[in-house]
C-alpha positions in Angstrom: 155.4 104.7 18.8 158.0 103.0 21.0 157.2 99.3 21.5 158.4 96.6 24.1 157.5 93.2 24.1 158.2 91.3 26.4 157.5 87.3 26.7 158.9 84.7 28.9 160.9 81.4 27.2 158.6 79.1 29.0 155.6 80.7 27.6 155.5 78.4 24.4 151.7 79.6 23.4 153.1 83.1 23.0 156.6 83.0 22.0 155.6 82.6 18.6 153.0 85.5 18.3 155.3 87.7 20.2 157.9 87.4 17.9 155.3 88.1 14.6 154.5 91.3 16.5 157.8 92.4 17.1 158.8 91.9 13.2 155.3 93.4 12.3 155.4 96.9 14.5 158.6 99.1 13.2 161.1 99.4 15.8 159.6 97.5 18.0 161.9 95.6 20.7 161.6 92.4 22.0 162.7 90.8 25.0 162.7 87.1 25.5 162.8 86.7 29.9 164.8 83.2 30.6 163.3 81.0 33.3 159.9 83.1 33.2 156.4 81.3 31.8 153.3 83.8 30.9 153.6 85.9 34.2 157.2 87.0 34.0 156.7 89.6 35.8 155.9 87.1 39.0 158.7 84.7 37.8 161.8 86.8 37.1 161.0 89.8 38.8 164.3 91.3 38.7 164.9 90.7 35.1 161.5 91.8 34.1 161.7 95.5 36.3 165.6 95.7 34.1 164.0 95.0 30.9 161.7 97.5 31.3 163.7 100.2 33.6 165.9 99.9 30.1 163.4 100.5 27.9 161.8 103.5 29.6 165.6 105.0 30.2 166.0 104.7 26.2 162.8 107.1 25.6 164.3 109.7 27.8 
């Protein structure tokens, strides 16, 4: 099953299970969000909507 996982670099408490989960689930793909804390989303919107506009091109 296609996997993104997305974190931000500010968002210490989870930058280390993100990454387990990433190496843990095959083919997963993880994207690390500079500038963003736990909502990246809200703190690097533009780079979030790429990050996952990419992802969802590549199942196509």
């Amino acid at each position: 099953m296609p996997t993104l996982i997305i974190v931000g670099d500010q968002d210490t408490p989870f930058l280390a299970p993100c990454e387990y989960m990433a190496k843990k689930i095959p083919g997963a793909r993880l994207e690390v969000i500079a500038g963003a804390g736990h909502s990246s989303n809200l703190d690097q919107p533009e780079a979030f909507n790429r990050v996952l506009a990419d992802f969802l091109d590549s199942l196509s």
